[in-house]
C-alpha positions in Angstrom: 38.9 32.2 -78.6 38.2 32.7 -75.2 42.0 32.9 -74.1 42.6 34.8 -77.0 40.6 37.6 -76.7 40.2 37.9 -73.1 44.3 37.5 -72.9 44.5 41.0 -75.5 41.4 42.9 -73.7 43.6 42.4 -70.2 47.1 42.8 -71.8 45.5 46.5 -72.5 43.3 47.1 -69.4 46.7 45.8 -67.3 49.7 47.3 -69.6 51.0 50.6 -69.1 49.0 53.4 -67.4 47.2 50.8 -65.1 46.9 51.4 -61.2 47.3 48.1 -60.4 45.3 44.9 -60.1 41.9 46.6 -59.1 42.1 50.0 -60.9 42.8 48.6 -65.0 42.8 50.8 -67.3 39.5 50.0 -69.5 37.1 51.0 -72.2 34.0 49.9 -74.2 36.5 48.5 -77.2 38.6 46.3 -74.3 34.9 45.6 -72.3 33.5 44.1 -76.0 36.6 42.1 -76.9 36.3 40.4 -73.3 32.5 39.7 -74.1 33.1 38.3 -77.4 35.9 35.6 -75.8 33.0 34.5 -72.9 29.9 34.6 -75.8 32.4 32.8 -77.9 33.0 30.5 -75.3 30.1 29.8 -74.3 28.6 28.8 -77.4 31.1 26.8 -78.9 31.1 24.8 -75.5 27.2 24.0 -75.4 26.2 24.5 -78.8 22.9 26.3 -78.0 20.9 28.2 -80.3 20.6 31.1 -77.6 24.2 31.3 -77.1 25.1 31.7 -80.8 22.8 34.5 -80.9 24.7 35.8 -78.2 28.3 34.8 -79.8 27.4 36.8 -83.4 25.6 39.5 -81.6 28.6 40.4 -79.4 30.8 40.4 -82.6 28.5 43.4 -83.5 28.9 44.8 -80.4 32.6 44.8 -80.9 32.7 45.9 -84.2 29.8 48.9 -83.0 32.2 50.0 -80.2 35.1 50.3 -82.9 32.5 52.7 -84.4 31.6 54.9 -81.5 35.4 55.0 -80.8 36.9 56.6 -84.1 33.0 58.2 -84.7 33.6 60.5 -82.1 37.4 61.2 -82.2 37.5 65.4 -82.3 34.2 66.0 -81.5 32.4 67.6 -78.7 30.7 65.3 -75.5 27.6 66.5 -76.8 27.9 65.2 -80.0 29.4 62.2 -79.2 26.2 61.6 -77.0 24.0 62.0 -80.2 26.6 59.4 -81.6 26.5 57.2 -78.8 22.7 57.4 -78.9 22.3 56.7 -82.8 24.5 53.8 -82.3 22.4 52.2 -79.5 18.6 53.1 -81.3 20.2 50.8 -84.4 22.1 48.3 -82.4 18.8 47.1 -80.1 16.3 47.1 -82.8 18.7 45.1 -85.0 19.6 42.5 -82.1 15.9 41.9 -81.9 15.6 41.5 -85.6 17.9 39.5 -86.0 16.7 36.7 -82.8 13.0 37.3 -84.3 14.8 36.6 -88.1 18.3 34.7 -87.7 19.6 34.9 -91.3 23.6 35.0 -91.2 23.1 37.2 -93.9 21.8 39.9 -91.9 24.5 39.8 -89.4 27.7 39.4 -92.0 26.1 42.5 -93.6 25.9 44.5 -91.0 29.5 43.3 -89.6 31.3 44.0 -92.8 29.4 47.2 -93.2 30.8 48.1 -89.5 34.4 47.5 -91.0 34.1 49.5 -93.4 32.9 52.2 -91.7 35.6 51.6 -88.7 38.0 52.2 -91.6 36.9 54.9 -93.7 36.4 56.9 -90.7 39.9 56.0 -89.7 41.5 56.9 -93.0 39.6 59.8 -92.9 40.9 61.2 -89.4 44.2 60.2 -90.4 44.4 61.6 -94.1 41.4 64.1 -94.3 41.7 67.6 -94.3 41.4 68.7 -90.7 45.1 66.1 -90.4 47.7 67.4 -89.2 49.7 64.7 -88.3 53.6 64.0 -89.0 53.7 61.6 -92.1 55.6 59.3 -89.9 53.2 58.6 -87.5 49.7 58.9 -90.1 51.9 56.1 -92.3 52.6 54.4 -89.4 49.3 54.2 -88.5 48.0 54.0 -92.2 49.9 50.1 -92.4 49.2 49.1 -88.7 45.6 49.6 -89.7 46.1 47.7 -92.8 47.5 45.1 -91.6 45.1 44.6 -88.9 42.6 44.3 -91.6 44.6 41.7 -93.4 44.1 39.6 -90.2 40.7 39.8 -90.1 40.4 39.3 -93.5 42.1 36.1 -93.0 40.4 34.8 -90.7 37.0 35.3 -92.6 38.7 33.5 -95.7 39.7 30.5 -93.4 36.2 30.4 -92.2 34.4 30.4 -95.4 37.0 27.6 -96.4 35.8 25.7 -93.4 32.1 26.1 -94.6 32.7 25.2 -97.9 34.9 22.2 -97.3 33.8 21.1 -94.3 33.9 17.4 -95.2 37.1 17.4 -97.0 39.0 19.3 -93.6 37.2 16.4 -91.4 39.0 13.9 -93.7 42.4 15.7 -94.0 42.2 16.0 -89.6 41.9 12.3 -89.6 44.5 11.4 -91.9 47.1 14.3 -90.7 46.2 13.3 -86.5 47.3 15.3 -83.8 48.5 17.5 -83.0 48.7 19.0 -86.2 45.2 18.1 -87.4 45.0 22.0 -85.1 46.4 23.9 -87.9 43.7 22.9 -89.9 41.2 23.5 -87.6 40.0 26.9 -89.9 36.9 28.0 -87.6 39.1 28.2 -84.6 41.7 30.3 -86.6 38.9 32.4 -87.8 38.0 33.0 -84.4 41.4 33.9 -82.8 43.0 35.8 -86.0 39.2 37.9 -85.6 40.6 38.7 -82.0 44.1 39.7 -82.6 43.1 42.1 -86.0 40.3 43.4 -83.8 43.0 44.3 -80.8 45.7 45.9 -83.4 43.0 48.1 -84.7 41.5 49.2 -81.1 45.4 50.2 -80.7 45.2 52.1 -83.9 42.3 53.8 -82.6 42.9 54.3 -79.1 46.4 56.4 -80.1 44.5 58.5 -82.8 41.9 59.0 -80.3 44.3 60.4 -77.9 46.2 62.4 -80.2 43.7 64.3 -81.5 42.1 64.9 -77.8 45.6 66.0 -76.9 46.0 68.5 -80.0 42.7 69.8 -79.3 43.9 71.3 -75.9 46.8 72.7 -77.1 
């Protein structure tokens, strides 16, 4: 997970319109994908009950960052401060709620509530009356998105597999050996297929984002 996401955080912060090694190009999206590989890491590696709270609570964070991003596409920096504000009054008191009260429940609600969200906002900016997009480049957008979201989806279907057959896998791994007990390894493919639907949406939204700024100044 770690090389995964940190790998597609830098491949954007160093890819095209970069001014070299110390001057990346970066945002919050790239910043909270990077955090989520180390928290990821870092957990997985020691196992502690402080760094899984830090592990889940950065997936918020990246999923909350995808928010503010399409959230305030086309609006004005003073509205986007209200929105950047409104995001960060929920985010902290929930992080704290969520230490003081760690149901998983809380914390798969609120991520799959983020994701829908990211994408109704999306579909909205790309197909909502103030569009004015070519339908190229909305459709092309429209099954990027789309597929992105398959990804994810994936990887959350793999990981509920691993939860509820967690037994069965640990006997399949043994029998099958390695190296290709990996493939079967569903937690670790929830956590890297998380990463890569993650960075084809921040694409997504980083081009829309731009588009509309650059439409606005015309």
């Amino acid at each position: 997970m770690l090389t995964c996401a940190v790998g597609l955080a830098l491949r954007y912060m160093y890819g095209p319109g970069s001014e070299g090694l110390f001057k990346p190009k970066w945002d919050f999206m790239s910043l909270t994908l990077v955090g989520l590989g180390i928290c990821s890491f870092l957990f997985h590696a020691s196992l502690r009950q402080s760094l899984e709270f830090a592990d889940e609570l950065s997936m918020l964070g990246l999923t909350w960052s995808m928010i503010h991003s399409t959230y305030t596409t086309g609006q004005t920096q003073s509205r986007s401060r209200l929105i950047a504000a409104a995001l960060t009054a929920f985010h902290l008191p929930f992080a704290a709620f969520y230490i003081w009260s760690p149901r998983i429940v809380y914390q798969v609600t609120a991520f799959s509530a983020a994701l829908i969200l990211v994408g109704l906002r999306t579909q909205y900016l790309v197909h909502g009356p103030n569009a004015v997009f070519p339908k190229g480049v909305a459709r092309d957008w429209t099954v990027r998105s789309l597929k992105a979201t398959a990804i994810s989806m994936t990887g959350y279907l793999l990981w509920n597999i691993e939860n509820m057959y967690c037994a069965e896998l640990r006997v399949l791994k043994a029998q099958v050996g390695l190296p290709w007990a990996w493939l079967l390894e569903f937690h670790g493919w929830w956590h890297v297929l998380t990463a890569i639907g993650a960075s084809k949406y921040m694409d997504v939204a980083r081009e829309i984002k731009a588009e509309v700024g650059r439409r606005k100044q015309e």
